[in-house]
N, C-alpha and C positions, 0 to 999 in steps of 0.2 A: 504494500500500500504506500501511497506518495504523501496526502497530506490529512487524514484522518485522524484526531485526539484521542484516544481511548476516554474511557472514563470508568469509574470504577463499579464496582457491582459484583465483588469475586464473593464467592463460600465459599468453605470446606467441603472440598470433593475427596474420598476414598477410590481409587481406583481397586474395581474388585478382582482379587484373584493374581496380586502383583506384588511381588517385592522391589521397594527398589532396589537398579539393578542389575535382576533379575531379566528383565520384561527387556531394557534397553538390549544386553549383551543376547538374547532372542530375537527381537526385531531384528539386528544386525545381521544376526545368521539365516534369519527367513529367505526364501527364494522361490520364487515361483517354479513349476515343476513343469514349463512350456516345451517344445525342442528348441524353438525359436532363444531359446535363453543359451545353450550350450554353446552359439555363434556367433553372440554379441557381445565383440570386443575387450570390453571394460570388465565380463561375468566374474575375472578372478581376483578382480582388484580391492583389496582393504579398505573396508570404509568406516567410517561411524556412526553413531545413532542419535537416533531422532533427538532424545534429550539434549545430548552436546552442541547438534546441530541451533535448538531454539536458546541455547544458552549462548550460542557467540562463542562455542569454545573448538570448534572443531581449527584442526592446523591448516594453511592455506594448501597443501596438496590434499588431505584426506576432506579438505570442501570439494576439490573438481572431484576425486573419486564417487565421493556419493551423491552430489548432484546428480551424478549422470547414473546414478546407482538405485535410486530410492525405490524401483518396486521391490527391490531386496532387504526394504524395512519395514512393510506389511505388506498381505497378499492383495492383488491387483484383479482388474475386470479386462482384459482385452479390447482396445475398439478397434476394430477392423477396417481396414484399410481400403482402398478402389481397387479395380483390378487391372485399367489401365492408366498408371498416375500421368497427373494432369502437367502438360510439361512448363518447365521452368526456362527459358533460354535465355542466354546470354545477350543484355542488353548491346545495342549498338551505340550506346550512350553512359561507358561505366563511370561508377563514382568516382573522382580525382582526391586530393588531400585535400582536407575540410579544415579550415582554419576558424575559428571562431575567439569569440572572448568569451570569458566567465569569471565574473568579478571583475579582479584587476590585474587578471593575467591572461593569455594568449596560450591557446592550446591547441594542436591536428591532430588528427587522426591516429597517429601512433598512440601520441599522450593520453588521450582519453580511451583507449583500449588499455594500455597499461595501469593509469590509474584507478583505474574501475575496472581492474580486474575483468575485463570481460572476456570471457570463453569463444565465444561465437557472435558473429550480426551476417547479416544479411539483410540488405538493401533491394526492395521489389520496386522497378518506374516500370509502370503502365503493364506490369505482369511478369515485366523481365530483370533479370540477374543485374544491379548495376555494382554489387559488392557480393562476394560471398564469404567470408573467413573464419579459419577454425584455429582455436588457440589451448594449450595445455593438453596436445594430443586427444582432442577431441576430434570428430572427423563426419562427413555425410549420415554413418549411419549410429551416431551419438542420440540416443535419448535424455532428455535435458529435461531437470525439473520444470514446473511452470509456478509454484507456489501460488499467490495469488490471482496469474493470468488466470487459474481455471476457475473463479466467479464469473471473470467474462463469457467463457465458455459456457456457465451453467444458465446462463442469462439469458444467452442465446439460445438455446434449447426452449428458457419460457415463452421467448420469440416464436423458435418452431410449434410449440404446442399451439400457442396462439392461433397459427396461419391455419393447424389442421382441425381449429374446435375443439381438442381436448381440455382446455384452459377456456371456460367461458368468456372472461373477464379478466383483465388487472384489479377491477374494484371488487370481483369477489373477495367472500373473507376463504382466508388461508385454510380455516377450520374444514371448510367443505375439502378438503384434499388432505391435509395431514390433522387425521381424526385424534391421532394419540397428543397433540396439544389441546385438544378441549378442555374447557375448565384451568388450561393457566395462564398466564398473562398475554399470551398468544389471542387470546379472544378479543374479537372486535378489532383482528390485523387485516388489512387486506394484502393481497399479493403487492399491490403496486408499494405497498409501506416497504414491504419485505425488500424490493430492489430497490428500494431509496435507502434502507440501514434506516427508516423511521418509525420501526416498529413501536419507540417506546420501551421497550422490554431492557433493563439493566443489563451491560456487558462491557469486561474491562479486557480489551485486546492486547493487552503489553508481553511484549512473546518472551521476555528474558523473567517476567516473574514468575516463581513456579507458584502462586497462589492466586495466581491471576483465571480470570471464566478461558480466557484460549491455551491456557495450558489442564485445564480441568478437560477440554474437548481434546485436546490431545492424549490426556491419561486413561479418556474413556476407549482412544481409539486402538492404546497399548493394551491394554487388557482384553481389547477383540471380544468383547462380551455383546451378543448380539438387541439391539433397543438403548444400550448403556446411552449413546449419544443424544438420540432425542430424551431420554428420560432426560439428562441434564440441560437440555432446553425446556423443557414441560415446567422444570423448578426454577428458572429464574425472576426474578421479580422483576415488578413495572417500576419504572422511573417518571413516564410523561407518558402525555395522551397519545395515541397511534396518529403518525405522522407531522408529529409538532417537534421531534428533534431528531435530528440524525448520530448516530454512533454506531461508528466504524465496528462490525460483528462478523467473523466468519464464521460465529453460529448462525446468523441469518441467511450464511448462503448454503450451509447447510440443510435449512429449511425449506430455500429454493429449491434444491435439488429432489428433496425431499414430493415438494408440489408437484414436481414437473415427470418422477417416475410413479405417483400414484395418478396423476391425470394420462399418463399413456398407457400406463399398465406393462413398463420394463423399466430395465435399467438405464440409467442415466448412461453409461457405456455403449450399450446396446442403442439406443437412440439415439445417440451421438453419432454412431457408425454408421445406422440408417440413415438420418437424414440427412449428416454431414460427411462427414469423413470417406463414404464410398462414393456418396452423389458428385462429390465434388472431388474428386479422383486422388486422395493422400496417397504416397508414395509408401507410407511405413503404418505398421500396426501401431497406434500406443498406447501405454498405461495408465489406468486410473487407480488410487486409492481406495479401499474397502474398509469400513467399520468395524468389519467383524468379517469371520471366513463366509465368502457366497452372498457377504451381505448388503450394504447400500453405500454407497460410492459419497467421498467427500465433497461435498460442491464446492469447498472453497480453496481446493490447496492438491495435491497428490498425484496431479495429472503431468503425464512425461513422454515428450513426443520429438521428433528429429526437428535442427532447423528448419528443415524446406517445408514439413509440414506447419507449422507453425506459422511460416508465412503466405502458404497458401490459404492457411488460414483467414489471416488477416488477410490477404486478395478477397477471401470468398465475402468477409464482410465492408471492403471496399466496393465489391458488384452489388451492393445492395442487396446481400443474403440469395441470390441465385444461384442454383448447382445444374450443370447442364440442360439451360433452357428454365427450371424448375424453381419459383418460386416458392423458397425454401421457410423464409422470414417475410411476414406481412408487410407489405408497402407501407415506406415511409418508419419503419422501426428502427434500421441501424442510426436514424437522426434523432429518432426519440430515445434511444437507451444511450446516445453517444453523448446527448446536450445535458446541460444544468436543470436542475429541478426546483421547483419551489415549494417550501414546505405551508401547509397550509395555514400559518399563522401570517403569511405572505413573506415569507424568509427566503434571501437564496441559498439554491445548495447545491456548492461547485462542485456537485455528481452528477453521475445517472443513474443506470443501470448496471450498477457491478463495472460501470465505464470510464473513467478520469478524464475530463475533456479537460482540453489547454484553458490556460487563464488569461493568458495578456493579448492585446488587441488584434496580432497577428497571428495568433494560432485559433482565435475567434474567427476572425476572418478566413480562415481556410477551414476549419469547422473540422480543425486536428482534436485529436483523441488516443487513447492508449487504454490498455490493459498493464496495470502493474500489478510483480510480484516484491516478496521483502527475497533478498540477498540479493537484488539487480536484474530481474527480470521484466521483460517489456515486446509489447508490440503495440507498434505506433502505426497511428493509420493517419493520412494526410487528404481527403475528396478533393480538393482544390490543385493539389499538384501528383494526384495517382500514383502517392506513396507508401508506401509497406517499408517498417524499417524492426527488424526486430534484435534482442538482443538476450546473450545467455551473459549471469554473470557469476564469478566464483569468489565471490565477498565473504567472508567470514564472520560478517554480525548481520542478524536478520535486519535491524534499521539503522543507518548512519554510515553504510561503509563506502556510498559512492563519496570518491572526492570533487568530481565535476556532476551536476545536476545534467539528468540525461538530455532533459529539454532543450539546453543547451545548445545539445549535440543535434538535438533532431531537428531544431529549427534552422542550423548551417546546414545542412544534409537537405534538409526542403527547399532553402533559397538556392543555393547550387541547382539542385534538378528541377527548379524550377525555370532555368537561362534557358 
């Protein structure tokens, strides 16, 4: 996440059936039991677990390892891939060295891949390759965390329900789809509060506290106890009325996800694949996080897929959510989930939909937007200059480890391919 306050609202959560410990040096050795796993590259390499990861403690090689590692830290759901991927071709216009300012210094290309640590970008003009680079022996068929890119993904998907009718409404209430929140603060949310984080509902996001509500959603996820997660959304208390403030929750987008595979009747994976990921021809299979074994996919975090898919990604929601010919996302949505919202005390709120839209006058003006994750992840879309720029990074503290703000970067990178 980029500019979200947490706020507080933690209890005492027991994770059941866990020493600590115990559960971490477990996750670590978990592995998915696929063939697909025995050929992919990175399968033998040491990594570390989730806890160290959210503490900012892992060493800056064992971050690129398990970055690229993490369905090897809980079991995973498969989304499947096209069967003829959608191609990528080398622009006839590639990126040059991007010189820009930030603050009171002068930084390219180089400097800001080194000081931001980043692993991987890839740069898409008009659908074609104008950058593609892999850094820390990562390489085409690297599976790269997304951390909180995959809200944006899960949001999309409410998108898709939307377009096919299984989602009546945004202004339904939530309750009509995820029944096991009846009766707790949940009541009287509607979906649309859900994707603005204005549910109202108390939640302190701060990922280095271990007393904190996003480290309780992660203890539930370590214990793999199947409901453990929504029960601990069903218990959180109300702060304010449904949609009078925003705070930043990836237990909300867990309930997302949550909506969005009981109004289609599959998994979040499994729908992902259908409507996205095959229609719109991904190159690679990729992983999603599970709550438990077999069981419901994290909406806000756990999802790990190649560069190129990634930014086909981001193409597919630069085409205005179109997958061969196929009106995937209802018209006129990637501008509503991409823009600012207002909450209804008539507040603005520089969100959307699980979306970060730009803030200064000239990323207004091109009605730029991103998907961020914490440890440096992004994918930036640009309508105004038919840009796709995405980026892997191997930061070692979930918030504070870029040194150049990436916006920065993305706004030289859009005036360039804009000439």
């Amino acid at each position: 996440m980029r500019r979200a306050a947490p706020r507080l609202g933690a209890f005492i959560f027991v994770a059941a059936a866990c020493i600590v410990g115990a559960c971490d040096s477990l996750a670590a050795q978990r592995t998915s039991n696929t063939p697909a796993d025995s050929a992919y590259p990175h399968a033998s390499e040491p990594i570390g677990t989730v806890r160290q990861m959210y503490d900012g403690a892992l060493t800056p090689e064992l971050a690129v390892n398990t970055f690229r590692n993490i369905d090897r830290l809980f079991p995973t759901r498969v989304v499947a891939h096209g069967a003829h991927p959608k191609p990528l071709p080398a622009s006839s216009k590639p990126l040059g060295d991007v010189h820009f300012r930030a603050g009171d210094s002068t930084y390219d290309l180089a400097r800001y891949l080194e000081l931001n640590r980043v692993s991987g970008i890839l740069v898409l003009k008009d659908g074609c390759i104008a950058l593609e680079r892999y850094r820390y022996g990562n390489s085409p068929r690297t599976r790269w965390m997304s951390m909180s890119v995959a809200k944006s993904i899960t949001s999309t998907l409410v998108g898709a329900a939307l377009e096919q009718r299984r989602i009546a409404s945004l202004s339904d209430p939530l309750t009509n789809y995820v029944t096991a929140l009846k009766g707790s603060a949940y009541d009287g949310v509607s979906v649309r509060d859900i994707l603005m984080m204005s549910s109202g509902v108390r939640w302190n996001e701060t990922y280095t506290d271990s007393s904190s509500d996003r480290r309780h959603l992660l203890e539930t996820q370590i214990a793999q106890q199947p409901g453990a997660a929504m029960k601990l959304m069903s218990m959180l208390p109300r702060g304010a009325k449904p949609g009078f403030a925003n705070n930043y929750s990836t237990g909300e987008t867990l309930v997302a996800g949550e909506v969005v595979s009981s109004a289609v009747g599959r998994s979040l994976a499994d729908y992902l694949s259908e409507r996205i990921w095959s229609r719109y021809a991904m190159e690679s299979d990729a992983r999603w996080w599970l709550d438990s074994p077999n069981g419901h996919e994290i909406g806000g975090s756990g999802f790990s897929a190649t560069l190129r898919d990634y930014a086909r990604f981001g193409q597919f929601i630069l085409d205005g959510g179109v997958a061969n010919g196929e009106q995937i996302l209802p018209n006129g949505w990637v501008h509503e989930a991409s823009t600012p919202k207002t909450l209804l005390d008539g507040s603005p709120l520089p969100y959307g939909y699980f979306w970060w839209p730009g803030t200064d006058a000239a990323q207004r003006r091109d009605g730029a937007f991103e998907a961020n994750g914490i440890f440096g992840q992004h994918i930036y879309v640009n309508p105004a200059v038919h840009l796709v720029v995405v980026v892997w990074s191997a930061q070692t503290k979930p918030t504070g480890g870029a040194v150049i703000d990436d916006w920065n970067f993305f706004d030289a990178v859009a005036e360039q391919m804009r000439r």
